[in-house]
C-alpha positions in Angstrom: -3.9 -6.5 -14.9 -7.4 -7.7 -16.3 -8.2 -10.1 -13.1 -8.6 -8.4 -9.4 -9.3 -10.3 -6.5 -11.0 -8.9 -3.8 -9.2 -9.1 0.1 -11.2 -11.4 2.1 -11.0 -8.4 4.8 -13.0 -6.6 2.0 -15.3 -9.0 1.3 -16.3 -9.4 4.9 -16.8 -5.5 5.3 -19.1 -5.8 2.5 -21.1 -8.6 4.3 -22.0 -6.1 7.3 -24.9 -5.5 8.6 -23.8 -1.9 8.5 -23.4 -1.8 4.7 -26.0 0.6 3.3 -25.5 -0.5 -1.0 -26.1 1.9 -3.1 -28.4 4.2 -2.1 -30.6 6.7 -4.3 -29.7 10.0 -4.2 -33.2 10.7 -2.2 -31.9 8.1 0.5 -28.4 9.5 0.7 -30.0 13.2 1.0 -31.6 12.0 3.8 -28.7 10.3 5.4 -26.7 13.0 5.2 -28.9 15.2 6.8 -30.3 13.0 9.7 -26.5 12.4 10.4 -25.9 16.1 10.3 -23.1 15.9 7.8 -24.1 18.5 5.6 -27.4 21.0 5.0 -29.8 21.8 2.4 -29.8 24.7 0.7 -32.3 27.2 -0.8 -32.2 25.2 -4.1 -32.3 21.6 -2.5 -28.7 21.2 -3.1 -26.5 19.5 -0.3 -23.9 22.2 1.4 -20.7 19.9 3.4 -17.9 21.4 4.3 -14.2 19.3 4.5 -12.4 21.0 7.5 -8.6 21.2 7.9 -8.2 20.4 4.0 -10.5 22.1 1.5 -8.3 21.4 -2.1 -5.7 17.8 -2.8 -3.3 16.8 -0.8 -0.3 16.2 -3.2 2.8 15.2 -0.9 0.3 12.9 0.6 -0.7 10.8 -2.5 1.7 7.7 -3.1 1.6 4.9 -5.3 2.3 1.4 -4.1 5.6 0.0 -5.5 5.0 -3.2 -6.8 6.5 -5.9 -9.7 4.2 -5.1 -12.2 3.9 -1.4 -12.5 7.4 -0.7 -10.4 9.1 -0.1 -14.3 6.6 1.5 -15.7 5.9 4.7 -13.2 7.4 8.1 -13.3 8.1 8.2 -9.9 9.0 11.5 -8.1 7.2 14.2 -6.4 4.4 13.7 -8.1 4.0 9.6 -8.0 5.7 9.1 -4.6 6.5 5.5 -4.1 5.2 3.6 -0.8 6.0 0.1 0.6 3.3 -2.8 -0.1 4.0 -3.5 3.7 3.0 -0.1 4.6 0.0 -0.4 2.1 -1.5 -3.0 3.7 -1.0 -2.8 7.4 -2.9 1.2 6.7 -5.6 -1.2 4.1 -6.5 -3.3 7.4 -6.3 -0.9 9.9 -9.0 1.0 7.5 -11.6 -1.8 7.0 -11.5 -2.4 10.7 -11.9 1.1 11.2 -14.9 1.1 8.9 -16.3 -2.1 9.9 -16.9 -0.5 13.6 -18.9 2.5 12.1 -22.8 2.5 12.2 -23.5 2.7 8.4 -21.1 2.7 5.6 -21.9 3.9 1.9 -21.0 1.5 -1.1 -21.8 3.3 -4.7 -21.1 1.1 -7.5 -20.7 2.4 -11.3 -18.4 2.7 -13.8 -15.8 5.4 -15.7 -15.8 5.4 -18.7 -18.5 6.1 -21.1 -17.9 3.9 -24.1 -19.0 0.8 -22.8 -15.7 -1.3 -24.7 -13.4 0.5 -22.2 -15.8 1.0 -19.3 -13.8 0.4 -15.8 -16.1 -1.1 -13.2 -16.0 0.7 -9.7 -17.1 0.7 -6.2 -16.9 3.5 -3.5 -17.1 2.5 -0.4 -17.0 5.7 2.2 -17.6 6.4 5.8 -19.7 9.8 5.1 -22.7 10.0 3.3 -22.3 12.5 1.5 -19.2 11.5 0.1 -21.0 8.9 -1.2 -23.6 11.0 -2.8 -21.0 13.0 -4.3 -19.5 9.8 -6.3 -23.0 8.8 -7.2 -22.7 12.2 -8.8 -19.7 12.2 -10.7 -19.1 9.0 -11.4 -21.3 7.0 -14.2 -24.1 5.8 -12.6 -25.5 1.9 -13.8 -28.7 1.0 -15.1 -30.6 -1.5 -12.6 -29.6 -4.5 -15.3 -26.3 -3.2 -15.1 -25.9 -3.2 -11.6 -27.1 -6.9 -11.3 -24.5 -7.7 -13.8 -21.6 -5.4 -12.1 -18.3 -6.9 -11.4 -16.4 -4.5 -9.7 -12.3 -3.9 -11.0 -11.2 -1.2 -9.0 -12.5 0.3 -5.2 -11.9 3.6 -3.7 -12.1 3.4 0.5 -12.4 6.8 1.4 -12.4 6.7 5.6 -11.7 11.0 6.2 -11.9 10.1 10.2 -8.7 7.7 10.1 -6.0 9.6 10.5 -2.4 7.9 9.9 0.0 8.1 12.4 3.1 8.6 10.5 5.9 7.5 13.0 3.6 4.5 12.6 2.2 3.9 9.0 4.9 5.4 7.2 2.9 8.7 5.8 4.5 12.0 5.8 1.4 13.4 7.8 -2.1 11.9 9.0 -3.7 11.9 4.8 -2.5 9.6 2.6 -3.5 8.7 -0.9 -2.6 5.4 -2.1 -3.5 3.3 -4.9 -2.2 -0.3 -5.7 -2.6 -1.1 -9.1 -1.8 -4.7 -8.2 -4.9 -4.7 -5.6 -6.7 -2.7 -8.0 -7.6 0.0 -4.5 -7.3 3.4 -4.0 -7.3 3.9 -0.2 -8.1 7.5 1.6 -7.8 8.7 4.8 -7.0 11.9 6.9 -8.9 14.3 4.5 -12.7 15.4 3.9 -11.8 16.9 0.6 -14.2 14.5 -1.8 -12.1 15.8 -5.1 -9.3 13.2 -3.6 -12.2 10.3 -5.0 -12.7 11.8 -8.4 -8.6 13.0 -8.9 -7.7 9.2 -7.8 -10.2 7.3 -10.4 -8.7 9.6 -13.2 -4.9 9.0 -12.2 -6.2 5.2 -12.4 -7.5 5.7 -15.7 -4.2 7.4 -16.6 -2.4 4.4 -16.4 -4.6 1.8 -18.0 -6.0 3.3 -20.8 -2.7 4.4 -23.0 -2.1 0.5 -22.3 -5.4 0.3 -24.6 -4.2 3.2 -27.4 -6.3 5.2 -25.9 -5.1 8.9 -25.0 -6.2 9.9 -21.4 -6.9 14.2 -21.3 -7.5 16.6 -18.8 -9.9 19.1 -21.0 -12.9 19.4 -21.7 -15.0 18.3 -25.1 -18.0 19.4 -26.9 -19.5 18.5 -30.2 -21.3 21.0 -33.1 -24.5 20.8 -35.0 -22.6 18.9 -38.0 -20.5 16.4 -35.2 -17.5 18.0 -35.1 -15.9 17.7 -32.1 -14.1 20.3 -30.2 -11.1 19.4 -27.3 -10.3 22.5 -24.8 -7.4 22.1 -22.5 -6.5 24.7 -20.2 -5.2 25.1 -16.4 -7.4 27.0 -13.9 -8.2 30.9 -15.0 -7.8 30.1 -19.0 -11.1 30.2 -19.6 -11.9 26.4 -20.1 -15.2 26.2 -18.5 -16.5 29.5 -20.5 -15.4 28.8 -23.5 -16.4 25.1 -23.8 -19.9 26.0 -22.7 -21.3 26.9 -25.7 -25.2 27.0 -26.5 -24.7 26.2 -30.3 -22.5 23.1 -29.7 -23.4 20.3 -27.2 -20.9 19.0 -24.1 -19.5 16.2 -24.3 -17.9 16.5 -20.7 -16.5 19.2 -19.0 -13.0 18.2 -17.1 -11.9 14.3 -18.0 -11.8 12.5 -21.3 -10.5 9.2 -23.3 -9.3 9.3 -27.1 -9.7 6.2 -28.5 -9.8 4.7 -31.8 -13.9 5.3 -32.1 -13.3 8.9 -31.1 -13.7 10.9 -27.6 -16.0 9.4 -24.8 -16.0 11.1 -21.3 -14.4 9.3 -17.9 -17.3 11.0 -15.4 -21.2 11.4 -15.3 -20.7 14.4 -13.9 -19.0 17.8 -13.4 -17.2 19.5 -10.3 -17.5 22.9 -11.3 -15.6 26.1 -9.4 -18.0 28.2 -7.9 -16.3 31.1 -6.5 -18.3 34.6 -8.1 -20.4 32.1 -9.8 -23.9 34.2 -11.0 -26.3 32.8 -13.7 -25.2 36.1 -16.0 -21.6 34.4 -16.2 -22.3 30.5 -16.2 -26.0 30.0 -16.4 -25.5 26.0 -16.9 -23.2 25.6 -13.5 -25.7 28.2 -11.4 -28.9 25.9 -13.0 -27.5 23.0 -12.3 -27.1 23.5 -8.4 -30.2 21.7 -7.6 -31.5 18.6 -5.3 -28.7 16.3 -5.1 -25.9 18.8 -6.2 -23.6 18.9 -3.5 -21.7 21.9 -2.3 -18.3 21.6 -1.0 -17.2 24.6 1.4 -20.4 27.2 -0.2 -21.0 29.8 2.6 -24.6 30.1 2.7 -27.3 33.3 4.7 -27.7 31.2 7.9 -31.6 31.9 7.3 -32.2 31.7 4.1 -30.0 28.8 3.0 -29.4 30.9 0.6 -25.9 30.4 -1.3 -23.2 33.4 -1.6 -20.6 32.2 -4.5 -18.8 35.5 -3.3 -17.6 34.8 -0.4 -14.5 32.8 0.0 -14.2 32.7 4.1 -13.7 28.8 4.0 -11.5 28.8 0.3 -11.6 29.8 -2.8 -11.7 26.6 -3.7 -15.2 26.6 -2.9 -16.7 23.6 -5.7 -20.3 22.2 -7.2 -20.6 18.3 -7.8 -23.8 17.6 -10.2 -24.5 14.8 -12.6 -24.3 15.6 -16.4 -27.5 15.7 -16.9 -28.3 18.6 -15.0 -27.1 20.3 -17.8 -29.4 20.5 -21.0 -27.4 21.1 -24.0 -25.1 17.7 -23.7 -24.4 14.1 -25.5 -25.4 11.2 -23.9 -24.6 8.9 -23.6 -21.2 11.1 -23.6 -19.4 9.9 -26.5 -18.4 11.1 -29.7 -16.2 11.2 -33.4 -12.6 11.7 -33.4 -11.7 15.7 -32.8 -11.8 18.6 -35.6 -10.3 20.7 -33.3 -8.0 20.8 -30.4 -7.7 24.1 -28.5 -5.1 24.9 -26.0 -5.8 28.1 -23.8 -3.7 29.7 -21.6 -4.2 33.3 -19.8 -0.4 34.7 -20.4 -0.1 37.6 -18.0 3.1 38.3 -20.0 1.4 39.8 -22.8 2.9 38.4 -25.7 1.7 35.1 -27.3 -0.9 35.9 -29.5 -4.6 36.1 -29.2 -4.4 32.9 -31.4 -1.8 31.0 -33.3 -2.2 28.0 -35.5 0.3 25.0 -34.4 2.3 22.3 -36.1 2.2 19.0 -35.1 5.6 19.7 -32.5 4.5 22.9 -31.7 0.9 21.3 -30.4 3.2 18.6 -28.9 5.6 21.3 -27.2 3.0 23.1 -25.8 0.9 20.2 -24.7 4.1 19.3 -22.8 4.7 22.5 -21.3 0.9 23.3 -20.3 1.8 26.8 -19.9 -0.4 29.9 -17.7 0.4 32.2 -15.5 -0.2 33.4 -11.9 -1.3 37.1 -12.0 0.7 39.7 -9.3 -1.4 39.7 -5.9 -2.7 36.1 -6.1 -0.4 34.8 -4.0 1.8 36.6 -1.1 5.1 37.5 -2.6 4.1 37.6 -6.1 4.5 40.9 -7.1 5.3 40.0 -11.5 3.3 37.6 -13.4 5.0 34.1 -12.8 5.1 31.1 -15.4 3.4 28.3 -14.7 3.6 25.0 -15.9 1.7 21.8 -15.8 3.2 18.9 -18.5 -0.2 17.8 -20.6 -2.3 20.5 -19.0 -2.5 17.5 -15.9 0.7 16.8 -14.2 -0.5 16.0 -10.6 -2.8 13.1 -12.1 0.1 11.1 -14.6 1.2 7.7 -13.5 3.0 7.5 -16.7 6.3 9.9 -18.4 4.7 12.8 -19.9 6.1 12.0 -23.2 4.0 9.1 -23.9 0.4 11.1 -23.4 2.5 14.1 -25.7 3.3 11.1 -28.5 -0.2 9.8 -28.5 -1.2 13.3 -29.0 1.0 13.3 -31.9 0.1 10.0 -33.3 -3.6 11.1 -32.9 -3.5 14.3 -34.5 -1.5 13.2 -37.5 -3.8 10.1 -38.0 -7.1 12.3 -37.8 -5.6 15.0 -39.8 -6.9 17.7 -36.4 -6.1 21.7 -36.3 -4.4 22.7 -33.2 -4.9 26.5 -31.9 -2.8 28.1 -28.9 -5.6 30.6 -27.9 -3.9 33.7 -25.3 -7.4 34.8 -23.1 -5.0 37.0 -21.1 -3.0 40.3 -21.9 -2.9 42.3 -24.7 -1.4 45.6 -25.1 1.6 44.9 -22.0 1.8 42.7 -19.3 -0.8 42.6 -16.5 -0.8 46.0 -14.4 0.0 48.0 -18.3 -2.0 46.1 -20.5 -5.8 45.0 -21.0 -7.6 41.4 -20.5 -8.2 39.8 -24.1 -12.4 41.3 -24.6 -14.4 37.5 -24.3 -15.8 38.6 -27.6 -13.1 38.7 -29.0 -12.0 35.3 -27.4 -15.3 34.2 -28.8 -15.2 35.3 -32.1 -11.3 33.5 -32.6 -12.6 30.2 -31.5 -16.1 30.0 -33.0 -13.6 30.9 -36.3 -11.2 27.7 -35.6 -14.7 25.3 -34.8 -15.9 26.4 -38.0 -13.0 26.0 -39.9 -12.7 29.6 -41.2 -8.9 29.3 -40.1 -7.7 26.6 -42.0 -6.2 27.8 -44.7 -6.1 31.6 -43.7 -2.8 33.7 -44.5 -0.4 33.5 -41.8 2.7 35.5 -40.2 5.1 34.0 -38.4 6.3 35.3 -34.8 10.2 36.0 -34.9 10.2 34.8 -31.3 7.7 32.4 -30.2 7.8 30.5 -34.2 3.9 30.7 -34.3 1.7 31.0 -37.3 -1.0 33.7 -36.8 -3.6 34.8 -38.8 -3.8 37.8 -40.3 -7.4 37.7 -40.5 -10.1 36.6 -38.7 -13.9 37.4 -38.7 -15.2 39.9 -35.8 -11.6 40.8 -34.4 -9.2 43.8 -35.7 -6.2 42.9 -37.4 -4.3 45.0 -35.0 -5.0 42.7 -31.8 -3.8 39.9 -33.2 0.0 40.5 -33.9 0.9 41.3 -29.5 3.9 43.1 -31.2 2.1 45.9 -32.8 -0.6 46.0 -29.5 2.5 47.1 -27.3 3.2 50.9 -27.3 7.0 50.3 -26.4 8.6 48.0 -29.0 11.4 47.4 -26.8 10.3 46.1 -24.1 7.8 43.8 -25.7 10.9 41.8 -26.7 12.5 42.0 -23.1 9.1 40.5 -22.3 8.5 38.1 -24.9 12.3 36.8 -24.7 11.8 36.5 -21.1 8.7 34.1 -21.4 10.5 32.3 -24.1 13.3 31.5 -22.2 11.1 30.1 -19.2 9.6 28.0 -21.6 13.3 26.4 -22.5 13.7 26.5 -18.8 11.0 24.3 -18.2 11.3 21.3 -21.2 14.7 20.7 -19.8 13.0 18.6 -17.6 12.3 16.3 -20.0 15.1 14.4 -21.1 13.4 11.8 -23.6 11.7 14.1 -25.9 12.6 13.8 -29.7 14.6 16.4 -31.4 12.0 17.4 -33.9 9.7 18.8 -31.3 12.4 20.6 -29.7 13.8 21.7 -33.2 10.3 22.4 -34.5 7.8 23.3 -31.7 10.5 25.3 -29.2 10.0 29.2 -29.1 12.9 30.6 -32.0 14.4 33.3 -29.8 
């Protein structure tokens, strides 16, 4: 897996005359413009739009089943298998494709910011805005570095191909593909530029646990002292928020490695959610949305080019690509010391985890496994309740490998660097959503500033009869009486319907996995 060698096919695309390489982000302004793929906005930022598909495309992303990864996959619904016959008739019908078009984009750069397990990559897409978008989020090389680049993996993104899948073998006209063997990620059928960024992180997925190096889906920050903060969380928890703190510097705000130096970011940039965005509420995103952001599916005043985060005609999906380094309080380069801390958030509509709880080793590795939220009554037709949701390692659309080995590097990791683990509820207290209240920020706030500074370490504890967590009794700027969910519930009995129901979705759910030890099961699992 260390060697790649590039398809003569590819090597003759790259020879074109229509090859624009690596543009500046000026230049591919410009192009995007005078090709009319996109428009500028009040604040020089570039507004696209992706048609027909405006989020991922999971049943359309396979992996190519081949000798030396075919053992190693967890194949299902998730890592769909493909044919390396169907692979590469769609990889040449692709570069022929693109080496009719007028101009095609190649950005070269690298994931990875800690240079020892850098991975070398090239974009290559038919739209120029795409390719200003992977300038963007990617890690972008120094002119010496470029000159030395040797690529190792290449992402084709052609969103005019469409498969035909009588033909090609897809189940519609996307497809998502990447051979590990042919070190390629191929793309066609969609617009939707989070399919580049989603597809370099399931790569690094893969090879960097065969490194000892944990892959994570959070985000990472670092304090005045170096202390180094991890915040996982599924959409709605409050990741972004939280994480974005003006007292403590970002590390990176969605995709991270953990390796044996400590935590180093995958991208150079961030692709922020921007529906109701407003510089009160996230004053680093809204500042950051400046010339050569790009805005995917932003309505904007057809006069003013003025952007309304609001509305949410096209999706609400709507999403911000800029480079790190629009933001000013960040590391970088973006690497830094093994974590202090590791928080996991979750916004439980249920109302009965606890505002916070400190976690044992299996509990962190139970919950990391389950990667627990919930979707709220209304957002979605038919959902009336609050429904369980669960997403193994806070990730489970981007793992190539079984969940269980991210969940024992976890383990390994937090037992080696001696890390506190905190379960932090931002969603109901009081009852379940429609009876209760949303967790107050500040109170939020004040429970994780108190786990960053280590005021929760050795705290007095109680332990909940049902879920088995240890919360504190205590904890600067919050009452006592919010942090027990029992005692916040006005009707004692049905908090334990409630809180029995959620427990038992929980057991529900790690039946799935089949391989787990018995200590995190025994130790980790709700009690009730």
């Amino acid at each position: 897996m260390n060697s790649v060698s590039i398809s003569s096919e590819l090597t003759e695309l790259l020879k074109g005359n229509n090859i624009q390489m690596h543009l500046s982000v000026p230049q591919l302004v410009e192009k995007v413009l005078t090709r009319e793929e996109g428009v500028l906005t009040s604040t020089g930022a570039v507004r696209a739009t992706t048609g027909k598909y405006t989020g991922r495309s999971p049943k359309d992303k396979y992996i190519v089943e081949e000798a030396s990864i075919k053992d190693k996959i967890d194949w299902g619904s998730v890592n769909q298998p493909i044919s390396e016959e169907v692979f590469n008739n769609l990889y040449n019908k692709v570069i022929n494709y693109l080496a009719q078009k007028d101009e095609v984009f190649v950005f070269k750069g690298f994931a990875g910011a800690d240079k020892k397990y850098q991975l070398p990559i090239q974009v290559i897409n038919e739209y120029a805005w795409h390719n200003l978008f992977a300038h963007q989020l990617f890690i972008r090389p120094t002119e010496e570095e470029l000159l030395d680049h040797e690529t190792k993996f290449t992402v084709i993104s052609a969103p005019n191909f469409k498969a035909d899948p009588s033909v090609d073998g897809t189940n519609s006209e996307t497809f998502i593909m990447v051979s590990f063997e042919r070190r390629t990620v191929l793309i066609g059928g969609t617009e939707y530029a989070g399919e580049m960024k989603k597809s370099i992180f399931s790569i690094m997925n893969y090879l960097l646990p065969e490194n000892d190096i944990l892959s994570m889906h959070c985000s990472a920050n670092v304090g005045l002292e170096g202390d180094v903060a991890l915040f996982f969380g599924l959409s709605g928890t409050g990741k972004t928020t939280l994480s974005a703190d003006p007292n403590r510097r970002l590390i990176g705000d969605d995709e991270h490695g953990w390796s044996p130096n400590g935590v180093f970011n995958i991208e150079g940039g961030c692709y922020a959610k921007c529906i109701n965005l407003s510089r009160e509420k996230e004053p680093q995103i809204f500042d950051a949305i400046r010339f050569g952001s790009v805005l995917e599916n932003v309505m904007l005043n057809h006069e003013t080019r003025i952007a309304d985060y609001d509305d949410n005609t096209l999706t609400e999906n709507t999403r911000a690509a800029y480079p790190i380094q629009a933001i000013d309080n960040i590391v970088d380069p973006s690497i830094a010391g093994h974590p202090n801390t590791i928080i996991f958030l979750t916004a439980d509509a249920f109302g009965v985890l606890p505002p916070i709880s400190k976690l044992t080793k299996e509990q962190a590795m139970f919950h990391f496994l389950s990667g627990y939220t919930s979707k709220l009554a209304g957002t979605e037709r038919g959902i009336t309740s609050p429904q369980a949701t669960f997403s193994t390692c806070f990730g489970s659309p981007f793992l190539p490998l079984p969940a269980t080995t991210y969940a024992e590097m976890l383990g390994k990791k937090i037992d080696e660097h001696n890390a506190n683990v905190y379960l932090v509820n931002t969603g109901w207290t009081g009852g379940e959503y429609g009876v209760g209240n949303r967790m107050k920020l500040s109170y939020t706030r004040a429970m994780v500033q108190a786990a960053l500074e280590g005021e929760l370490n050795n705290v007095e504890t109680v332990t909940d009869e049902i879920f088995g967590l240890n919360i504190p009794l205590h904890v600067p700027g919050v009452p006592d009486e919010v942090l027990q969910p029992n005692k916040t519930w006005a009707d004692q009995g049905a908090y334990e319907v409630k809180a029995k129901e959620l427990a038992a979705k929980f057991r529900d759910n790690f039946n799935k996995f089949t391989n787990v030890s018995s200590d995190i099961l025994e130790k980790g699992a709700p009690k009730a």
